[in-house]
VODO-723997 format. One record per residue (C-alpha): residue number from 1; residue in one letter; x negated, y, z. Coordinates in nm, 3 decimals, m for minus. Layout:
BEGIN
   n res       x       y       z
 NUM   A       X       Y       Z
...
This chain:
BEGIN
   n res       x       y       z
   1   X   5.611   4.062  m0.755
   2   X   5.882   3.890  m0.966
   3   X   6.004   3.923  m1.278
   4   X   6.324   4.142  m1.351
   5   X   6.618   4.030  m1.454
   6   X   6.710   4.084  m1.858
   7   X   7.039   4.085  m1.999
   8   X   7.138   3.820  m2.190
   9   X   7.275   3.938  m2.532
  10   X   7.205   3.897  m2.903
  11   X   6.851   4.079  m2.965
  12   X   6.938   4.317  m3.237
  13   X   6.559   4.378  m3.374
  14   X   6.506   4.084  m3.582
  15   X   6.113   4.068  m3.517
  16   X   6.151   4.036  m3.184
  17   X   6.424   3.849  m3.186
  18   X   6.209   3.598  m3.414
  19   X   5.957   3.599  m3.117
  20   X   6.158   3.577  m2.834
  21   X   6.302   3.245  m3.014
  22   X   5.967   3.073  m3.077
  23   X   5.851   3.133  m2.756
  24   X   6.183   2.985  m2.578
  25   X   6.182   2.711  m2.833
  26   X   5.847   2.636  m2.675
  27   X   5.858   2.694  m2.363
  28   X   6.214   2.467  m2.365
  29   X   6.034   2.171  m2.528
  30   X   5.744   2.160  m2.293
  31   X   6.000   2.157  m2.005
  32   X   6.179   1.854  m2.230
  33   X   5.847   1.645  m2.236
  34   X   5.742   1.778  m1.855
  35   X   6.132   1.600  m1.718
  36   X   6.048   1.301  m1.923
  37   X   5.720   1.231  m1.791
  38   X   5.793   1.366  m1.387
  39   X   6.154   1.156  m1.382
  40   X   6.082   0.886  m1.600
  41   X   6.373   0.932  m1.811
  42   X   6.470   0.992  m2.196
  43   X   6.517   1.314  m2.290
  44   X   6.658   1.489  m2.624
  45   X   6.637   1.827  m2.764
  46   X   6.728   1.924  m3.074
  47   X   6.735   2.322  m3.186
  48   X   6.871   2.454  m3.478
  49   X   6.701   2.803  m3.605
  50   X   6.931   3.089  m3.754
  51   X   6.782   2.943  m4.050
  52   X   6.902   2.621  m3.996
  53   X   6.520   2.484  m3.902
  54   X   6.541   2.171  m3.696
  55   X   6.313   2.142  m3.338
  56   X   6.346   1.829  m3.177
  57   X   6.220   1.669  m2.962
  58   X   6.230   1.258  m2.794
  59   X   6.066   1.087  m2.515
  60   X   6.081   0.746  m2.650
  61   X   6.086   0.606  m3.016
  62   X   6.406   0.442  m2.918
  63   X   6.591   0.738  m2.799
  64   X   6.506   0.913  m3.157
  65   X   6.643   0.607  m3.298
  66   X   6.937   0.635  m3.124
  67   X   7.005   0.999  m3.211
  68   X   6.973   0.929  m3.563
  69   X   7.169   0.637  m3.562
  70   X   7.471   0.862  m3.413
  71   X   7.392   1.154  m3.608
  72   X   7.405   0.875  m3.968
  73   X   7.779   0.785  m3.817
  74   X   7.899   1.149  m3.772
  75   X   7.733   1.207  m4.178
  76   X   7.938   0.865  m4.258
  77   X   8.247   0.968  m4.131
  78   X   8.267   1.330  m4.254
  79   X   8.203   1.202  m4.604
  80   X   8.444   0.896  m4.617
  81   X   8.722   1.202  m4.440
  82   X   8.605   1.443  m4.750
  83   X   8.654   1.113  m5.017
  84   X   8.530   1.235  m5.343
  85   X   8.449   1.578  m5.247
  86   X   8.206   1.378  m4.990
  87   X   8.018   1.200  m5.257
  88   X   7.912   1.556  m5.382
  89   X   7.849   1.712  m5.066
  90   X   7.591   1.375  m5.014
  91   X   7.437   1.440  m5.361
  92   X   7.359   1.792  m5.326
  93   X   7.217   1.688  m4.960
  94   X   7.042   1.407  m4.998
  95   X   6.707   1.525  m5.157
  96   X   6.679   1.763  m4.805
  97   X   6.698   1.411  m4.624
  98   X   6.326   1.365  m4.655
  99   X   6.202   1.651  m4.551
């Protein structure tokens, strides 16, 4: 027997909504790691929670690398296109940088 087909829409309980997103998360990364191991080829995922939490995941130390390096270029040019309102938006972030 198979399983039935849900509806996708917004979950409006928020506890199960909270476990219905770990468990995708999960289930989405192993899948990730499972392509990049079967195919041989880099793979990326990055997740952003409601609460703005960051999941990620990359195959290969260089792919990471390589997503950072592109994300530090977006970060670069949003700031320089803010000018001095930029230089505050990068001192109020920078001590999440870190983390």
């Amino acid at each position: 027997m198979g399983r039935g087909k849900i509806v996708i829409r917004r979950i409006d309980n928020s506890t199960s909504r909270q476990v219905t997103f770990s468990k995708r998360r999960n289930g989405l990364l192993k899948k990730a790691k499972e392509l990049a191991i079967l195919c041989d080829a880099e793979v990326g995922v990055m997740i952003f929670s409601s609460t703005g939490k960051l999941y990620d995941f990359a195959s290969t130390r260089t792919l990471r690398l390589r997503v950072l390096t592109y994300v530090a270029g977006e970060l670069k040019g949003t700031l320089e296109s803010l000018g001095d309102k930029g230089h505050q938006v990068w001192d109020i972030s920078i001590p999440h940088l870190g983390h």
